[in-house]
BALOBA-1460 file (C-alpha; in Angstrom, 3 decimals):
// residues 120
<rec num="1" residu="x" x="-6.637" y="9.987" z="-7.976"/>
<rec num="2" residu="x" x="-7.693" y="6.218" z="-8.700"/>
<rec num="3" residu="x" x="-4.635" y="4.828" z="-6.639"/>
<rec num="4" residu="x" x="-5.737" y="6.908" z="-3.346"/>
<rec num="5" residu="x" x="-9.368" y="5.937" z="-4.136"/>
<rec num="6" residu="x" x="-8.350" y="2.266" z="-3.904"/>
<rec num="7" residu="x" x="-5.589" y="2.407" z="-0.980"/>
<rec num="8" residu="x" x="-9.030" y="4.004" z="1.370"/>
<rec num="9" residu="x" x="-10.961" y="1.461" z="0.030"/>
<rec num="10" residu="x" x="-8.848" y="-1.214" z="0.885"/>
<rec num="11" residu="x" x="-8.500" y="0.527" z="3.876"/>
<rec num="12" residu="x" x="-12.277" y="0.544" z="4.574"/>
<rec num="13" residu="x" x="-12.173" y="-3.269" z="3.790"/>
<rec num="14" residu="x" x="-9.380" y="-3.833" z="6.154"/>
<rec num="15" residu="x" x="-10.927" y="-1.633" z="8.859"/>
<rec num="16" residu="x" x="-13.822" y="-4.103" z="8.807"/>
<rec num="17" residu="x" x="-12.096" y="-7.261" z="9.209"/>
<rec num="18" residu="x" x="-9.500" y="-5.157" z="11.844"/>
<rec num="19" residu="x" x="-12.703" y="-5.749" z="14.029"/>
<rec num="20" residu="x" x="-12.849" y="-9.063" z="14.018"/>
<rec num="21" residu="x" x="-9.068" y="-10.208" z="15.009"/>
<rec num="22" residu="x" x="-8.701" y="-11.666" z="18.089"/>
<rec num="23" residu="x" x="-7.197" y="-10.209" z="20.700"/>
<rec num="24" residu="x" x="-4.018" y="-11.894" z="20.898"/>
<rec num="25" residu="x" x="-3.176" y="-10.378" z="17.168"/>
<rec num="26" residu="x" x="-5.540" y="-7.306" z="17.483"/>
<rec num="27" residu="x" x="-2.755" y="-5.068" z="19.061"/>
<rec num="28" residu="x" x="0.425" y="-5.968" z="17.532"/>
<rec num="29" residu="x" x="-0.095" y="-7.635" z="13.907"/>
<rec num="30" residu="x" x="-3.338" y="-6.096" z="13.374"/>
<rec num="31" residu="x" x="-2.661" y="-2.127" z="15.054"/>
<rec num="32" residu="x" x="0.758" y="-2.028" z="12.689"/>
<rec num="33" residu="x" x="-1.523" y="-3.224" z="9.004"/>
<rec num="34" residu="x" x="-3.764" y="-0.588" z="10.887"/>
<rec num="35" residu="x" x="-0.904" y="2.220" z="10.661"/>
<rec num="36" residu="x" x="1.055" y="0.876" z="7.560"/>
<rec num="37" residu="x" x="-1.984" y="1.901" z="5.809"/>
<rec num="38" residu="x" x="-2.527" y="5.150" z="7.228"/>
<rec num="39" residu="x" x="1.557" y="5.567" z="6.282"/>
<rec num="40" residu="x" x="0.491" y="4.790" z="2.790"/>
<rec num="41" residu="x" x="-2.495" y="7.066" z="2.183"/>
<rec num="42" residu="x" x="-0.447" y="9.768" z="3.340"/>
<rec num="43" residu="x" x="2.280" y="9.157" z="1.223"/>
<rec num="44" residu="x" x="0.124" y="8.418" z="-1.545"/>
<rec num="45" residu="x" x="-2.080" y="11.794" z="-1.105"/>
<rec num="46" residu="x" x="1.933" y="13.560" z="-0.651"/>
<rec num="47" residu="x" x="3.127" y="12.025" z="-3.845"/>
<rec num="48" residu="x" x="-0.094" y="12.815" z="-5.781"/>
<rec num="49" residu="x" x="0.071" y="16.714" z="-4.906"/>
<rec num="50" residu="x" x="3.986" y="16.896" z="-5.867"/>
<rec num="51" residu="x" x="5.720" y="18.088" z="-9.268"/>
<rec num="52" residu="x" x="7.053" y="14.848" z="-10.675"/>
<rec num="53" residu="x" x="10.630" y="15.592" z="-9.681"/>
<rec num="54" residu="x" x="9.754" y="15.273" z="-6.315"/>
<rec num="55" residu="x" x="7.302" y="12.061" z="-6.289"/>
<rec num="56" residu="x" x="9.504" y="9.237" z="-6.650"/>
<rec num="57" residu="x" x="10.560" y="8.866" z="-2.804"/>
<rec num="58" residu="x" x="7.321" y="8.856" z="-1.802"/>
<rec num="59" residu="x" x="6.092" y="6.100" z="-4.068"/>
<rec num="60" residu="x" x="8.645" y="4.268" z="-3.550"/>
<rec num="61" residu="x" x="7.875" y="4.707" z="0.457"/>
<rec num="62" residu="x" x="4.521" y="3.425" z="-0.552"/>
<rec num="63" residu="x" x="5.631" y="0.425" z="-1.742"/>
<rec num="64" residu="x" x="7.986" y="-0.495" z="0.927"/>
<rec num="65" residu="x" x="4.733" y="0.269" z="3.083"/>
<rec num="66" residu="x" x="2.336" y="-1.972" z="0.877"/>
<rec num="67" residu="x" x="5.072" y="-4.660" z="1.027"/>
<rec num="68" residu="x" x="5.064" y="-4.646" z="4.918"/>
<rec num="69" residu="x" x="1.255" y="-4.898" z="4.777"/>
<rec num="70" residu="x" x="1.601" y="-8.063" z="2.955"/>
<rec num="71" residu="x" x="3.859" y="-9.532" z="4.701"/>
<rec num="72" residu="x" x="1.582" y="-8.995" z="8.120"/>
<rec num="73" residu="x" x="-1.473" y="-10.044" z="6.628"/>
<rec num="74" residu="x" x="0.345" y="-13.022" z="5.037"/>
<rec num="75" residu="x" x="1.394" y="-13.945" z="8.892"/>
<rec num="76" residu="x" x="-1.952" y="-13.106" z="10.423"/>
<rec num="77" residu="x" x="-3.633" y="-15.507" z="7.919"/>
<rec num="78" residu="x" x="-0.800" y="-18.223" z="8.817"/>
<rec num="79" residu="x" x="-1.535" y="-18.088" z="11.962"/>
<rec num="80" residu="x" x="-5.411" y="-18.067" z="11.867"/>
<rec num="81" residu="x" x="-6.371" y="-14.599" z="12.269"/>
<rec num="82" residu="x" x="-7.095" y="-14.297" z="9.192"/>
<rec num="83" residu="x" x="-9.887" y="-16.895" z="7.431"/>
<rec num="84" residu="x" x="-8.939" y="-17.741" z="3.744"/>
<rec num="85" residu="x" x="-12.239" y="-15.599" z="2.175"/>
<rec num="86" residu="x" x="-10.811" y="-12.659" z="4.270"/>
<rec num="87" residu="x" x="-7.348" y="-13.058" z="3.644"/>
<rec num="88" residu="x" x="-7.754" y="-13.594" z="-0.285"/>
<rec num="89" residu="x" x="-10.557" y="-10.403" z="-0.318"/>
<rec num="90" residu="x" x="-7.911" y="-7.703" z="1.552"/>
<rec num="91" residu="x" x="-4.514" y="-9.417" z="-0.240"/>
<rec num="92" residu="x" x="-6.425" y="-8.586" z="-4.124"/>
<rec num="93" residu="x" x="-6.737" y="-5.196" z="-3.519"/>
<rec num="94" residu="x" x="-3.495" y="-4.686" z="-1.943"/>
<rec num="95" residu="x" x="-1.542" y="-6.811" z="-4.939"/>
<rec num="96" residu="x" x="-3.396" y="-4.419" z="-7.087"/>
<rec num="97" residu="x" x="-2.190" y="-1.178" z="-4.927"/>
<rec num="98" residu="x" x="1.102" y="-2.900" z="-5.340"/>
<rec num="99" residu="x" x="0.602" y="-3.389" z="-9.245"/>
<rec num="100" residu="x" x="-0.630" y="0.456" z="-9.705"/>
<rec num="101" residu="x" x="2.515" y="1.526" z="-7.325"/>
<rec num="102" residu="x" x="4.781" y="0.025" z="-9.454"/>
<rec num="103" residu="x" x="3.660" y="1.252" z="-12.963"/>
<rec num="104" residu="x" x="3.552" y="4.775" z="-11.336"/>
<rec num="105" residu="x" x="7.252" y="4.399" z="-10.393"/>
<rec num="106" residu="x" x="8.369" y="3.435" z="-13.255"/>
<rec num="107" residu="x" x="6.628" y="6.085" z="-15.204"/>
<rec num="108" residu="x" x="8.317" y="8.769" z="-12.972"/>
<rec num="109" residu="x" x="11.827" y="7.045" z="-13.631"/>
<rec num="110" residu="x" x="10.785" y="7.029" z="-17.181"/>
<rec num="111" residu="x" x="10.048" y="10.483" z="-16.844"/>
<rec num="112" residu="x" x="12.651" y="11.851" z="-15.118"/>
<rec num="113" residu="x" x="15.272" y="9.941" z="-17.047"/>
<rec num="114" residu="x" x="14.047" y="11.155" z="-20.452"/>
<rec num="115" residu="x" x="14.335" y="14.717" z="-18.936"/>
<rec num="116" residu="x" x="17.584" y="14.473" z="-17.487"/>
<rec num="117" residu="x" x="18.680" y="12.646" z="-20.707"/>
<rec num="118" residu="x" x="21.450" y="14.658" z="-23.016"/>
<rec num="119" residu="x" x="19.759" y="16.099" z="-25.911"/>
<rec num="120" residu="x" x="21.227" y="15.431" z="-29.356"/>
């Protein structure tokens, strides 16, 4: 699945730079990006073994989840956690996550509303 292949590697990315936070931001900012992408692999490797009635709430989860993680790496770069070179690298993946997340949602709504449409 090319969406869980590029959540880990953003994951992998952000594991690197997790490293290198200070302290200060290490163990609150930087532990809950840490978990909010664990949350999202999971429900990304959930949704991808599901029939397609049942995916939508966990992609949409995923996205809520992906949100958040911009949102804290947005504030860890604001307040100079972050550098810019980092900050740019981790937030192009996770835009792109964000991009794949939403074309997968609204194929399942597409999906599921042609099916549950009334047939002429």
């Amino acid at each position: 699945m090319p969406l869980l292949s590029k959540a880990k590697s953003a994951y992998v990315l952000w594991f690197e730079y997790y490293q290198t936070i200070p302290r200060i931001h290490k163990y609150s900012f930087g532990q809950k990006v840490d978990s909010l992408f664990s949350e999202t692999i999971e429900a990304l490797a959930i949704a991808g073994f599901l029939p397609k009635e049942e995916k939508l709430p966990w992609v949409k989860l995923a996205i809520r989840k992906v949100n958040t993680i911009t949102v804290f790496l947005l504030i860890l770069w604001e307040v100079g956690s972050l550098n810019d070179k980092k900050y740019i690298s981790i937030s192009t993946k996770i835009d792109e996550i964000g991009k794949m997340l939403g074309g997968w949602s609204g194929q399942i709504t597409a999906q599921l509303t042609k099916q549950n449409s009334p047939k002429k």
